[in-house]
N, CA, C and O atoms as CSV, one atom per row, in Angstrom:
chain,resi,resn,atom,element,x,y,z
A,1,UNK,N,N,0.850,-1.166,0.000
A,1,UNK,CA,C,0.000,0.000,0.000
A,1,UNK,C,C,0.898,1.233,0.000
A,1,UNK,O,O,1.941,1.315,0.650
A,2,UNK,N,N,0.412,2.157,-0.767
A,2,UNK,CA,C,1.503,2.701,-0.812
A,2,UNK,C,C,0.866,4.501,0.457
A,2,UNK,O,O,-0.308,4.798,0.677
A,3,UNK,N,N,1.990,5.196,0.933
A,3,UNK,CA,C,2.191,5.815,1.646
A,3,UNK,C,C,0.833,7.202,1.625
A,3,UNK,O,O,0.480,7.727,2.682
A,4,UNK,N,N,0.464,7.450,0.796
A,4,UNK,CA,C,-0.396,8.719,0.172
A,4,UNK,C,C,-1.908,7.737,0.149
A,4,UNK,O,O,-3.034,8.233,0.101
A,5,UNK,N,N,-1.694,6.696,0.181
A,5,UNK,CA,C,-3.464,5.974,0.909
A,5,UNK,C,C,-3.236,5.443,1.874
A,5,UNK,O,O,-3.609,4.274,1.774
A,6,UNK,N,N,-2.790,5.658,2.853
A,6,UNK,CA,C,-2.423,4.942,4.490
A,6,UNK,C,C,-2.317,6.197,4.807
A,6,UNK,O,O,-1.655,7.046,4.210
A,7,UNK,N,N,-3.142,6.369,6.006
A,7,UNK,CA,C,-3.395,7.329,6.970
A,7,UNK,C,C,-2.316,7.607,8.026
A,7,UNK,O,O,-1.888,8.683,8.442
A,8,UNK,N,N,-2.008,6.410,8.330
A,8,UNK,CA,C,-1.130,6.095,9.360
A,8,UNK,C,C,0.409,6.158,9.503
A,8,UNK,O,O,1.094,5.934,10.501
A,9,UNK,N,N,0.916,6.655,7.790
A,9,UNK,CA,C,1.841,6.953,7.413
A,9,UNK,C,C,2.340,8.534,7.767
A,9,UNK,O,O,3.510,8.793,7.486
A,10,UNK,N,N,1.705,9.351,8.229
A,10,UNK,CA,C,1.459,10.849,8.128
A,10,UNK,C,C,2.247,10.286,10.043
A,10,UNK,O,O,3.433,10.555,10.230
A,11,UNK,N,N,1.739,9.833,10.778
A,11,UNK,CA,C,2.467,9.830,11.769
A,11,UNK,C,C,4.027,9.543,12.260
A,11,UNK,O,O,4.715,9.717,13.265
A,12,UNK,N,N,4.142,9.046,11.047
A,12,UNK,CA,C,5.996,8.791,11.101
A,12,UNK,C,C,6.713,10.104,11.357
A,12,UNK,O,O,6.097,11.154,11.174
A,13,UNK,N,N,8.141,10.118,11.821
A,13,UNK,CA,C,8.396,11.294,12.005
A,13,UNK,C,C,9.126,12.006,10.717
A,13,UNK,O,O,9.158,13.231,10.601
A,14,UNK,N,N,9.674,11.162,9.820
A,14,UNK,CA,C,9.661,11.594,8.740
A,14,UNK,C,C,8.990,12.078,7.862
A,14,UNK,O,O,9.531,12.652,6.917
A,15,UNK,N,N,7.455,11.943,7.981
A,15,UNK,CA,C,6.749,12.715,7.618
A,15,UNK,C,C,6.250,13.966,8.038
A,15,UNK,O,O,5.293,14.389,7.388
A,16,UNK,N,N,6.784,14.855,9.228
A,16,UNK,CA,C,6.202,15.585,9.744
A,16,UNK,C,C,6.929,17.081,8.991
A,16,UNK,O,O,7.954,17.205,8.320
A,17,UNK,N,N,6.151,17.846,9.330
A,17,UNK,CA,C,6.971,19.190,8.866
A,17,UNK,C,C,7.645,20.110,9.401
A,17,UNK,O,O,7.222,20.483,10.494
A,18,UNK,N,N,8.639,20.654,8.971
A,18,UNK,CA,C,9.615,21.751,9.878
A,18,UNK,C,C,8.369,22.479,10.908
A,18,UNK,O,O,7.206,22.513,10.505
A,19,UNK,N,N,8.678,22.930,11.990
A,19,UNK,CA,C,7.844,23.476,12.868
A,19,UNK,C,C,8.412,25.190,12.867
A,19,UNK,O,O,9.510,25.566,13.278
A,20,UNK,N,N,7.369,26.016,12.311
A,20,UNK,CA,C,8.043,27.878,12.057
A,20,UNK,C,C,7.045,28.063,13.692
A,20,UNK,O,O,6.396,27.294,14.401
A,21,UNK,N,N,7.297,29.107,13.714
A,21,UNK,CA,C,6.760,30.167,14.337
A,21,UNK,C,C,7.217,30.418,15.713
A,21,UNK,O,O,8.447,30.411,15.744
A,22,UNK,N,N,6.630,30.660,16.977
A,22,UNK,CA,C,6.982,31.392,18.449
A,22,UNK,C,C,7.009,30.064,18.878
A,22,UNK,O,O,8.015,29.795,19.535
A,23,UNK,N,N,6.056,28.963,18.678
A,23,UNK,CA,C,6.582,27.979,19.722
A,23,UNK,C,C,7.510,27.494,18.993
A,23,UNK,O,O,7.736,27.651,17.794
A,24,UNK,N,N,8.374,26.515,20.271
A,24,UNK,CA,C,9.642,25.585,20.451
A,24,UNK,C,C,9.356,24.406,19.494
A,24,UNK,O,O,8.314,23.755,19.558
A,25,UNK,N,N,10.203,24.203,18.729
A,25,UNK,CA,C,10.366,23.085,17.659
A,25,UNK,C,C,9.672,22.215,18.124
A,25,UNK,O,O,9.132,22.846,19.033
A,26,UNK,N,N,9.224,21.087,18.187
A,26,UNK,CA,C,8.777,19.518,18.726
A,26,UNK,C,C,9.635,18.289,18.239
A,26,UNK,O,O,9.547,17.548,17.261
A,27,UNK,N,N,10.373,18.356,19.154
A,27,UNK,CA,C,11.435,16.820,18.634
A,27,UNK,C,C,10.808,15.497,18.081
A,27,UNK,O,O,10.018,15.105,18.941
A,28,UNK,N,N,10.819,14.709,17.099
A,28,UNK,CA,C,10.824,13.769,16.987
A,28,UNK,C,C,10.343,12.395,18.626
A,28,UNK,O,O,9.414,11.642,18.917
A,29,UNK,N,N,11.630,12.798,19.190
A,29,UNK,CA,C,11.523,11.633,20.190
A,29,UNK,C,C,10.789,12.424,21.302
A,29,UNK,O,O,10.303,11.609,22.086
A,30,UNK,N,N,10.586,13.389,21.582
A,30,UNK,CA,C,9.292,13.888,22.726
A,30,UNK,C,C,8.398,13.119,22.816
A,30,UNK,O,O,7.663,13.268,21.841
A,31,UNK,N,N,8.108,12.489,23.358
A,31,UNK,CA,C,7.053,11.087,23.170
A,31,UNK,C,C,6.027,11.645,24.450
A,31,UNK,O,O,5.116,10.863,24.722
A,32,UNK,N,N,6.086,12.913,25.255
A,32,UNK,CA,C,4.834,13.180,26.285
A,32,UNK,C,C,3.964,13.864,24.907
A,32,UNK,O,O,4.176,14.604,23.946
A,33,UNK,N,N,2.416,12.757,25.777
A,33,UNK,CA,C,1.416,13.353,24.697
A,33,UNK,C,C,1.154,15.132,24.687
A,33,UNK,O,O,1.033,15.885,23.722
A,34,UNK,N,N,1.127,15.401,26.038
A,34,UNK,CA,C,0.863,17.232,26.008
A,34,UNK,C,C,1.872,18.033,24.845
A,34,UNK,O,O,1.525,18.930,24.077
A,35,UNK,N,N,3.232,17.400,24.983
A,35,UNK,CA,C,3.846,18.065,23.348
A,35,UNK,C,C,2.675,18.002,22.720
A,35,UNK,O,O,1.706,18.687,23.048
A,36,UNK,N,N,2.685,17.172,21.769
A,36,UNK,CA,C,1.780,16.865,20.904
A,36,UNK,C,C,0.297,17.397,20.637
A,36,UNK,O,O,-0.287,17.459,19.555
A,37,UNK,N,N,-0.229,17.820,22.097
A,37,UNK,CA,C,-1.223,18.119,21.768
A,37,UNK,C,C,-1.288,19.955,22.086
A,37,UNK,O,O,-2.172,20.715,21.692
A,38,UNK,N,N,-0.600,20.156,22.547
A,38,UNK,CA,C,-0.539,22.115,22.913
A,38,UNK,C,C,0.125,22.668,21.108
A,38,UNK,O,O,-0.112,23.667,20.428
A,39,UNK,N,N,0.722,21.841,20.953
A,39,UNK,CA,C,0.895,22.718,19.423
A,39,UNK,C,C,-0.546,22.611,18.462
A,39,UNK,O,O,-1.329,21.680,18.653
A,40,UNK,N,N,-0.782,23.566,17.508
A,40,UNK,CA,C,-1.903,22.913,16.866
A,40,UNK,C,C,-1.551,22.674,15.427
A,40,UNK,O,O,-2.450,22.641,14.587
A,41,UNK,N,N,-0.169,22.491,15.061
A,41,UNK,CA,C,0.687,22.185,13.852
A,41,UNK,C,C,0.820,20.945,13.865
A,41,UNK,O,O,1.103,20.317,12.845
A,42,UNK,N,N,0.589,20.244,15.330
A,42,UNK,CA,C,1.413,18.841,15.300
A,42,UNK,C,C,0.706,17.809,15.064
A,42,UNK,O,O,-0.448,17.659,15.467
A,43,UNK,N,N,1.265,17.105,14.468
A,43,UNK,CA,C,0.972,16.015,13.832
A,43,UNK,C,C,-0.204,15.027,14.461
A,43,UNK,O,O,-0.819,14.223,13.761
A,44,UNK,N,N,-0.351,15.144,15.403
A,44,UNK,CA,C,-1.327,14.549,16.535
A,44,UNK,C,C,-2.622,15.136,15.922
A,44,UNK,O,O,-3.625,14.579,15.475
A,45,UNK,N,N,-2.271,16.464,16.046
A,45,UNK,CA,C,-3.649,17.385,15.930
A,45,UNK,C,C,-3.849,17.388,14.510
A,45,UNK,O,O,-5.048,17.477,14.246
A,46,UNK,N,N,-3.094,17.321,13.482
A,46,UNK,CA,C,-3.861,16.983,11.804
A,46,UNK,C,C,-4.691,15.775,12.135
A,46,UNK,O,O,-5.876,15.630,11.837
A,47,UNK,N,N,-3.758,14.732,12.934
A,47,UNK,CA,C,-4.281,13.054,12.961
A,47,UNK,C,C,-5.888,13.105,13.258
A,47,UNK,O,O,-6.820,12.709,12.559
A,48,UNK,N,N,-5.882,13.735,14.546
A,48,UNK,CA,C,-7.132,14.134,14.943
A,48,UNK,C,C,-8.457,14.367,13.734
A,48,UNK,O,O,-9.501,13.756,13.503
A,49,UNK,N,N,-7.761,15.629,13.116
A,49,UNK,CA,C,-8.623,16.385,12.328
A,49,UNK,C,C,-8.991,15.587,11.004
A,49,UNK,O,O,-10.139,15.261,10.699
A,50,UNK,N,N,-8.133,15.387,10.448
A,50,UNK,CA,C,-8.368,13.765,9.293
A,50,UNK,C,C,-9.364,12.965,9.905
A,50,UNK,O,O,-10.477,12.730,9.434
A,51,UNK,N,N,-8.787,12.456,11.254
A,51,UNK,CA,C,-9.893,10.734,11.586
A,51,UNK,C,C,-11.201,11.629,11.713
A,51,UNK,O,O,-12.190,10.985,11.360
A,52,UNK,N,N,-11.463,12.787,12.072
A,52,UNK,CA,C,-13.041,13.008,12.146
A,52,UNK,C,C,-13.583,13.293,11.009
A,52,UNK,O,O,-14.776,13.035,10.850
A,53,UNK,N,N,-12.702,13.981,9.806
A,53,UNK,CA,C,-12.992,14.220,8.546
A,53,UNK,C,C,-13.569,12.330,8.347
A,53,UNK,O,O,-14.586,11.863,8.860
A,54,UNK,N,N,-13.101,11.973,7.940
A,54,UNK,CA,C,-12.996,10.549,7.131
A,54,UNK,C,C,-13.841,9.576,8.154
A,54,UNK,O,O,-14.233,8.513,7.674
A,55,UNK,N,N,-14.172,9.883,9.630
A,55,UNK,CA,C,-15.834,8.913,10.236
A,55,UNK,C,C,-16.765,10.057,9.518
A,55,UNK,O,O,-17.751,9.562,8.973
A,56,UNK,N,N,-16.703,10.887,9.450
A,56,UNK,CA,C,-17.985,11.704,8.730
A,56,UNK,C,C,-18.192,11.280,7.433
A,56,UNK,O,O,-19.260,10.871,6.978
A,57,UNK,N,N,-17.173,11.387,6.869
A,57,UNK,CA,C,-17.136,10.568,5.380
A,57,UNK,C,C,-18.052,9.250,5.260
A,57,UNK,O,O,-18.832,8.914,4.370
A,58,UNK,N,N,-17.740,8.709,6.292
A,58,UNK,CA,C,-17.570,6.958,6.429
A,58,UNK,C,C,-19.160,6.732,6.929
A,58,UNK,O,O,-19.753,5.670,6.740
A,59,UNK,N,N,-19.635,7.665,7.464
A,59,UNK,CA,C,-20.666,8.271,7.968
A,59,UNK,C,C,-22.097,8.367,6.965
A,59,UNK,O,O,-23.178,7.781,7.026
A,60,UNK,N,N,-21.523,9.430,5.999
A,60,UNK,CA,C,-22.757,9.560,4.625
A,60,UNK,C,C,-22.142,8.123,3.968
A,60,UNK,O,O,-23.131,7.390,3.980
A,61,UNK,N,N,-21.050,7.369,3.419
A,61,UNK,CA,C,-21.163,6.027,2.590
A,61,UNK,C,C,-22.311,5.259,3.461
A,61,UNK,O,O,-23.383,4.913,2.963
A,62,UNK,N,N,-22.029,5.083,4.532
A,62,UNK,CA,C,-22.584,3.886,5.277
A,62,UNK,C,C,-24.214,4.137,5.099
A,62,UNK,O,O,-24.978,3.188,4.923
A,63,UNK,N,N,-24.616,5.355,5.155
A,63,UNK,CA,C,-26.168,5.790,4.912
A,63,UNK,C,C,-26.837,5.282,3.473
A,63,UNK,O,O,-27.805,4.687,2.999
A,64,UNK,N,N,-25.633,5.942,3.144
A,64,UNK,CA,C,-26.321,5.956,1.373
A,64,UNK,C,C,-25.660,4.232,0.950
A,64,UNK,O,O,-25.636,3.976,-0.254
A,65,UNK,N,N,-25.361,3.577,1.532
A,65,UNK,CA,C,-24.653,2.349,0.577
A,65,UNK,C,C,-25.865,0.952,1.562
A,65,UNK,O,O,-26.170,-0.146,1.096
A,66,UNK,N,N,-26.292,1.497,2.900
A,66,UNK,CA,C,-27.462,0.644,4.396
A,66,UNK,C,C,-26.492,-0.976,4.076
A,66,UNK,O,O,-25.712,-1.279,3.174
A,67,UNK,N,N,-27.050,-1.813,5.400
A,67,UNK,CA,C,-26.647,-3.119,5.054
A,67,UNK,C,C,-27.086,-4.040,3.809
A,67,UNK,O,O,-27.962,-3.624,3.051
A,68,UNK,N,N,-26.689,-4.856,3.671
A,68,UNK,CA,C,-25.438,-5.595,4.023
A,68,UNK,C,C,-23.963,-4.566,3.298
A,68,UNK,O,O,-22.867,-4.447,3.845
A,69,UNK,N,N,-24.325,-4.030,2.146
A,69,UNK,CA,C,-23.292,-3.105,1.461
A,69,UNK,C,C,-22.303,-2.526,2.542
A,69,UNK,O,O,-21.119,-2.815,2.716
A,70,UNK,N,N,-23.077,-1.658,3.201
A,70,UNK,CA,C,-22.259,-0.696,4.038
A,70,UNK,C,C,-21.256,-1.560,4.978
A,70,UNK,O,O,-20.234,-0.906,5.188
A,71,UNK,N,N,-21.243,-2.403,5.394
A,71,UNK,CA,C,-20.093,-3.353,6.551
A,71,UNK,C,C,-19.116,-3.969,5.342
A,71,UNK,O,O,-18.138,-4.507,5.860
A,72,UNK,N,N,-19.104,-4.013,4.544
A,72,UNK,CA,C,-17.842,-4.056,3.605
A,72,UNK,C,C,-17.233,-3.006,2.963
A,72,UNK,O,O,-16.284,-3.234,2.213
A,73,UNK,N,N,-17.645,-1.867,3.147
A,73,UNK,CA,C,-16.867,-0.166,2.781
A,73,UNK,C,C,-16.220,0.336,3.477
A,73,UNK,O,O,-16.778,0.685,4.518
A,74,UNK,N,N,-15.455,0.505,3.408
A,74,UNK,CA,C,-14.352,1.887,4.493
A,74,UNK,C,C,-13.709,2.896,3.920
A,74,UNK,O,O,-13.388,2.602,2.768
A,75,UNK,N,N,-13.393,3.940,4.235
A,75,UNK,CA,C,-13.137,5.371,3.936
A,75,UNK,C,C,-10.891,4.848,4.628
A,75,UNK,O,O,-10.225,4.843,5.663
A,76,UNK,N,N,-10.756,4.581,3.367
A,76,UNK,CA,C,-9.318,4.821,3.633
A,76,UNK,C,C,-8.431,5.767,4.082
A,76,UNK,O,O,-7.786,5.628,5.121
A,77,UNK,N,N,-8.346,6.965,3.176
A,77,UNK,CA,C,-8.144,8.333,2.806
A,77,UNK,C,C,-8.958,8.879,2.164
A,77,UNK,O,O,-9.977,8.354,1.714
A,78,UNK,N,N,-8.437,10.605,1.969
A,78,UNK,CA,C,-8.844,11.583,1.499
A,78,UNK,C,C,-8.037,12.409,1.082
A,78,UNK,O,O,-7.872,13.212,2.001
A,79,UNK,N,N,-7.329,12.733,0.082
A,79,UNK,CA,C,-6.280,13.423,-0.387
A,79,UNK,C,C,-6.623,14.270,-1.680
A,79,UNK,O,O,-7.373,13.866,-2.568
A,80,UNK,N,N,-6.006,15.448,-1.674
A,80,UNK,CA,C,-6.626,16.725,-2.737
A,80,UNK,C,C,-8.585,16.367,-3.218
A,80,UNK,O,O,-9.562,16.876,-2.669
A,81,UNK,N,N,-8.584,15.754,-3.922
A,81,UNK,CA,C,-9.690,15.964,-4.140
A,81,UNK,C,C,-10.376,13.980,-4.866
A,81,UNK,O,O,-11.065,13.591,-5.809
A,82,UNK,N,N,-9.685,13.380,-3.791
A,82,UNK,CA,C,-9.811,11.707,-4.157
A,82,UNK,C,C,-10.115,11.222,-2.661
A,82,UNK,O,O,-9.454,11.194,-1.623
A,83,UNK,N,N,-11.535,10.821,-3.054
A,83,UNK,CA,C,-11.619,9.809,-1.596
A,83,UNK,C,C,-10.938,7.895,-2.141
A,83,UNK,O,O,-10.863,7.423,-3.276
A,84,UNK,N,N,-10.718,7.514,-1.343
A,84,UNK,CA,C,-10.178,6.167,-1.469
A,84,UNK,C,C,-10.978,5.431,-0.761
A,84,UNK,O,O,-11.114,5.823,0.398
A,85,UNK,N,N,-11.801,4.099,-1.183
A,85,UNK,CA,C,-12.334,3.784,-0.274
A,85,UNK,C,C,-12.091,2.096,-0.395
A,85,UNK,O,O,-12.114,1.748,-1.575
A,86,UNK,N,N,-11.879,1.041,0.499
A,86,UNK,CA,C,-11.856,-0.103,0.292
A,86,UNK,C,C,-12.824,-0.935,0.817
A,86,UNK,O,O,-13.553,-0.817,1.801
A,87,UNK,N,N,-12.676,-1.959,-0.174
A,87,UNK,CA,C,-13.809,-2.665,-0.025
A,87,UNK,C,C,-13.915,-4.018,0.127
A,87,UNK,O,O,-13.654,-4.384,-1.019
A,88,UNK,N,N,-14.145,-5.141,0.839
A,88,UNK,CA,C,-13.574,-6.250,1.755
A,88,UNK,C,C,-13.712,-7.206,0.641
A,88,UNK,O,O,-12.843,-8.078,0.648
A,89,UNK,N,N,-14.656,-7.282,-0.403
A,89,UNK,CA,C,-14.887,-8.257,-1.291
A,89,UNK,C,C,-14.952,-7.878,-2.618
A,89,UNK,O,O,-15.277,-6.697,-2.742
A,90,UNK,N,N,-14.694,-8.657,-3.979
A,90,UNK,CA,C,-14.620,-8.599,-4.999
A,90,UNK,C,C,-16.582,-8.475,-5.332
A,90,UNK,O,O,-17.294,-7.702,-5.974
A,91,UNK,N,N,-16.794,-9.585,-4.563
A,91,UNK,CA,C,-18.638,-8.883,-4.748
A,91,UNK,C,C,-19.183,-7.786,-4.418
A,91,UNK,O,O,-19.960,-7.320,-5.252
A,92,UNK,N,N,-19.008,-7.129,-3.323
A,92,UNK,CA,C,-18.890,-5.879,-2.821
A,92,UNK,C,C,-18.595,-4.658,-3.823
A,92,UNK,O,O,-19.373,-3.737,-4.075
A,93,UNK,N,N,-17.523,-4.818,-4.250
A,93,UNK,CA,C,-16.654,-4.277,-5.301
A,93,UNK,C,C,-17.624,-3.721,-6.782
A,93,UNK,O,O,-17.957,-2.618,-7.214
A,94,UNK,N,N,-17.826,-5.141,-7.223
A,94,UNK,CA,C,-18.704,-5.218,-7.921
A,94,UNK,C,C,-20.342,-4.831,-7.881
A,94,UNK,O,O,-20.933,-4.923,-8.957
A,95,UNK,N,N,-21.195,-4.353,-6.564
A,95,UNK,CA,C,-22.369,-3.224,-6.759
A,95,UNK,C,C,-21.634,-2.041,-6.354
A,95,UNK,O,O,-22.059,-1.023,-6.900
A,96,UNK,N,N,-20.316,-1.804,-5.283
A,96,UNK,CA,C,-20.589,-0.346,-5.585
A,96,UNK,C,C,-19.737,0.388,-7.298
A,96,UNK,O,O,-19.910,1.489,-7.821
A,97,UNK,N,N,-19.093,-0.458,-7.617
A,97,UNK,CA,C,-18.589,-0.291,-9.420
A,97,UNK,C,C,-20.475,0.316,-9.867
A,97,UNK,O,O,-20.645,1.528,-10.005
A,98,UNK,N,N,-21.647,-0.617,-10.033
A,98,UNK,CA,C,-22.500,0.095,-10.636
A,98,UNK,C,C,-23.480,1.040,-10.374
A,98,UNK,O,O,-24.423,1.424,-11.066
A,99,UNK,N,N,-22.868,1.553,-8.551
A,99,UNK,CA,C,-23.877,2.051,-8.130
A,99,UNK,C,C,-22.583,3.666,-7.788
A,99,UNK,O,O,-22.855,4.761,-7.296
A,100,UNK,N,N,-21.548,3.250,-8.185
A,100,UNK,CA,C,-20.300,4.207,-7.625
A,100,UNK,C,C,-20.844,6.011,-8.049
A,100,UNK,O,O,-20.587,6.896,-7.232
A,101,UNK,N,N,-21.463,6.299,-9.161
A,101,UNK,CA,C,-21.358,7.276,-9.814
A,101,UNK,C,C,-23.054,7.900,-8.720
A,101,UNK,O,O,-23.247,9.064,-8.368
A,102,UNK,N,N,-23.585,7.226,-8.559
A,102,UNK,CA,C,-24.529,7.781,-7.295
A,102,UNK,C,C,-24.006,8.237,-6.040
A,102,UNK,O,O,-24.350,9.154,-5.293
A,103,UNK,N,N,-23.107,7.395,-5.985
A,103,UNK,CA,C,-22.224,7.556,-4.866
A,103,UNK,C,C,-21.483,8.980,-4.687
A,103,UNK,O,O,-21.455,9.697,-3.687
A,104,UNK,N,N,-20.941,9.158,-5.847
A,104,UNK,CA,C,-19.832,10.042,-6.391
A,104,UNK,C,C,-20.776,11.407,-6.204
A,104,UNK,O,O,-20.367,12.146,-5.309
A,105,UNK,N,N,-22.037,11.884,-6.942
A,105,UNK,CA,C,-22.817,12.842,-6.847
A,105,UNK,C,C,-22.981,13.241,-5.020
A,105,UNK,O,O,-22.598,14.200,-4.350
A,106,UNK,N,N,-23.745,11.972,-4.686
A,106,UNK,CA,C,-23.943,12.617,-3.178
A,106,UNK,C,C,-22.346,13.466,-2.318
A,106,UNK,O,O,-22.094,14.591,-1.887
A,107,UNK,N,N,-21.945,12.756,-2.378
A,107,UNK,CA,C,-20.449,12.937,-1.831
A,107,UNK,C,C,-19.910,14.437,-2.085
A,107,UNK,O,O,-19.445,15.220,-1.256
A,108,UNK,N,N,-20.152,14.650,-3.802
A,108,UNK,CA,C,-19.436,15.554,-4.197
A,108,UNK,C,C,-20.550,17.105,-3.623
A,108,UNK,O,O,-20.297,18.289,-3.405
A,109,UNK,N,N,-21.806,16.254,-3.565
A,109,UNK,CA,C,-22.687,18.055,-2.933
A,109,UNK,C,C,-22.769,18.092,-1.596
A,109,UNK,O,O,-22.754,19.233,-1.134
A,110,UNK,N,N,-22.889,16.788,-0.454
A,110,UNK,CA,C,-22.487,17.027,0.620
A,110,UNK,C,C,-21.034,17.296,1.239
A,110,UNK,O,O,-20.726,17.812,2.313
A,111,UNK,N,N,-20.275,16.798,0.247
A,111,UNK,CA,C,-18.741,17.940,0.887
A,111,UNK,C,C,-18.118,19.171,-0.129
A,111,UNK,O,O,-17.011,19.706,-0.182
A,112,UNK,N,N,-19.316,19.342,-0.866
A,112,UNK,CA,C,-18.793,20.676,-1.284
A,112,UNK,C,C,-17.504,20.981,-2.334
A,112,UNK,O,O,-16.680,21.895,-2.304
A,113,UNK,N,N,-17.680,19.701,-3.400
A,113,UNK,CA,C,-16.415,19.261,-3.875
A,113,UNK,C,C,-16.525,18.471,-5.332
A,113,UNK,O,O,-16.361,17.292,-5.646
A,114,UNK,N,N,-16.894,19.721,-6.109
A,114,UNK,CA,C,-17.775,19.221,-7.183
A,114,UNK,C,C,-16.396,18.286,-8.211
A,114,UNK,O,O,-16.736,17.456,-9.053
A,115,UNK,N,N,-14.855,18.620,-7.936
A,115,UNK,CA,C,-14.037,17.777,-8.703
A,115,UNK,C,C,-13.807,16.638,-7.992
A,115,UNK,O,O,-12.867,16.026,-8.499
A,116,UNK,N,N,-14.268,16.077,-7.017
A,116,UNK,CA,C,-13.689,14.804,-6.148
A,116,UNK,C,C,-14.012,13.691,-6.971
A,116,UNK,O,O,-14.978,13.823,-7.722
A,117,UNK,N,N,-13.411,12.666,-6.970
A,117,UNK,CA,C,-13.789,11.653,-7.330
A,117,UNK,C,C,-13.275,10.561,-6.424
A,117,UNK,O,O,-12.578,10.668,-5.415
A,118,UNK,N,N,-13.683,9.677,-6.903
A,118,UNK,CA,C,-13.544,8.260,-5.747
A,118,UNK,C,C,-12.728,7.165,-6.495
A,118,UNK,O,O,-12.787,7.142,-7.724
A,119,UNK,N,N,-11.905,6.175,-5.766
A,119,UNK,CA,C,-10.900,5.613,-6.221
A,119,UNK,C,C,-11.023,4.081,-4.769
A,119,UNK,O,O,-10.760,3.934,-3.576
A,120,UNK,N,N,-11.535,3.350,-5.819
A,120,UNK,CA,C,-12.419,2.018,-5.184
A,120,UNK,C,C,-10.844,0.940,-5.324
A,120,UNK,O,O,-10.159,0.717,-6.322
A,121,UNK,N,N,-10.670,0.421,-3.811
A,121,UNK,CA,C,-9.816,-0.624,-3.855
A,121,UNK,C,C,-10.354,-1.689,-3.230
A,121,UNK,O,O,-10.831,-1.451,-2.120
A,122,UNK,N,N,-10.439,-3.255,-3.792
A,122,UNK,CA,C,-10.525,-4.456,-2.931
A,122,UNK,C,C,-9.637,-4.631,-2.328
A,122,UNK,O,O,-8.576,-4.803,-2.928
A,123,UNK,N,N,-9.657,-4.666,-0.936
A,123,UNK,CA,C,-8.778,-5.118,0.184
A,123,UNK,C,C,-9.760,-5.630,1.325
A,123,UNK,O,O,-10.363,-4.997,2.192
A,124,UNK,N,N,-9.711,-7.277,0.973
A,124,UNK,CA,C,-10.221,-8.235,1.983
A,124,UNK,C,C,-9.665,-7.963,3.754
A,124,UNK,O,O,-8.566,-7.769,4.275
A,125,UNK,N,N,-11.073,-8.077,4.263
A,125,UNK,CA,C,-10.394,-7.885,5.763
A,125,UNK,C,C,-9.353,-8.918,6.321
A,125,UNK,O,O,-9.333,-9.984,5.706
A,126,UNK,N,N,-8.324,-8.771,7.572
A,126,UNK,CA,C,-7.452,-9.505,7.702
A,126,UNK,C,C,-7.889,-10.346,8.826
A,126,UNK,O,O,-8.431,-9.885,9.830
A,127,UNK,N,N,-7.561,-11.975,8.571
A,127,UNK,CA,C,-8.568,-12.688,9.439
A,127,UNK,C,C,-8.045,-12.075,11.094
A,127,UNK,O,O,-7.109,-11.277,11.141
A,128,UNK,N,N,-8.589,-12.433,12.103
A,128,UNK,CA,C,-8.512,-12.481,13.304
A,128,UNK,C,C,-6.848,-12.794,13.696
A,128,UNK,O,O,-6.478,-13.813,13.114
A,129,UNK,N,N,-5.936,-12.266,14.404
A,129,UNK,CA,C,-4.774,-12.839,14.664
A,129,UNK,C,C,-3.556,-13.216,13.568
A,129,UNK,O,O,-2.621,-14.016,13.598
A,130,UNK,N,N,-3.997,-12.319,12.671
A,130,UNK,CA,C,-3.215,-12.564,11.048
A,130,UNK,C,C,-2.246,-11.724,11.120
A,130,UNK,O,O,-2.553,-10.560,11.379
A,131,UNK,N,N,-0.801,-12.064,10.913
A,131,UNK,CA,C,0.374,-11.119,10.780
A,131,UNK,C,C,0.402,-10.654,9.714
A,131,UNK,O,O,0.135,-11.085,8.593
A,132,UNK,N,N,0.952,-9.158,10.338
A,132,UNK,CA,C,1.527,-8.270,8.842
A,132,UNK,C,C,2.804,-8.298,8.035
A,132,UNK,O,O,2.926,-7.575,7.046
C-alpha cells in the first residue's frame, strides 16, 4: 500500500513538517502526549482532524450504501480531491462499481467538492490474529 493511501503513514516522524513560528520546535523523540497536543501544527492534531474528517465521510457512505453493502466499505483516505475507499470483497466491489457514480454525486454536494472523485480498492479484511 503505498504511503499517500495509508493514513497512518502521516504519523511517522519523517513525515512531519519543519515546525516555524513562536513555539519551540517539537522533537521527533518527545514522546509526552501534552507536546503533541498544545501545538496545533502537530501532527497529533492533523491526525485528529483527518480521523473526524474521514468517520464523517464513512458516515454519509454507510447511509447511502445501508446493510449488508455498508459493513464491507471503508473510507481509507482523502487526499486533494480523491476519496479512497476499500472494499472487503470482490462482490462488494462489484455493486458499488454500478452504483459508484450515485455515490460520487452525493459525496461531491455534501462535501462541497464538485471535482472529487472516488478511487475504489478491494482489500479483503485480515482474518482475526493474522500477521503483517
Amino acid at each position: 500500500m503505498a504511503d499517500e493511501d495509508n493514513i497512518h503513514a502521516t504519523l511517522h516522524p519523517r513525515n512531519w513538517p519543519n515546525q516555524q513560528g513562536d513555539d519551540p520546535p517539537m522533537h521527533a523523540d518527545d514522546d509526552r502526549l501534552g507536546a503533541h497536543l498544545t501545538l496545533p501544527d502537530s501532527p497529533l492534531q492533523r491526525l485528529l482532524l483527518t480521523a473526524g474528517r474521514l468517520e464523517a465521510i464513512q458516515g454519509m457512505i454507510r447511509d447511502w450504501a445501508r446493510a449488508p453493502l455498508a459493513g464491507f466499505l471503508s473510507v481509507a483516505n482523502e487526499r486533494e480531491n480523491v476519496i479512497v475507499i476499500h472494499v472487503a470483497s470482490a462482490a462488494a466491489h462489484t455493486q458499488l462499481r454500478y452504483r459508484k457514480q450515485e455515490l460520487l454525486q452525493i459525496l461531491q454536494e455534501r462535501l462541497k467538492k464538485p471535482a472529487l472523485r472516488l478511487e475504489i480498492k478491494v482489500r479483503p479484511a485480515s482474518p482475526l490474529g493474522a500477521q503483517k
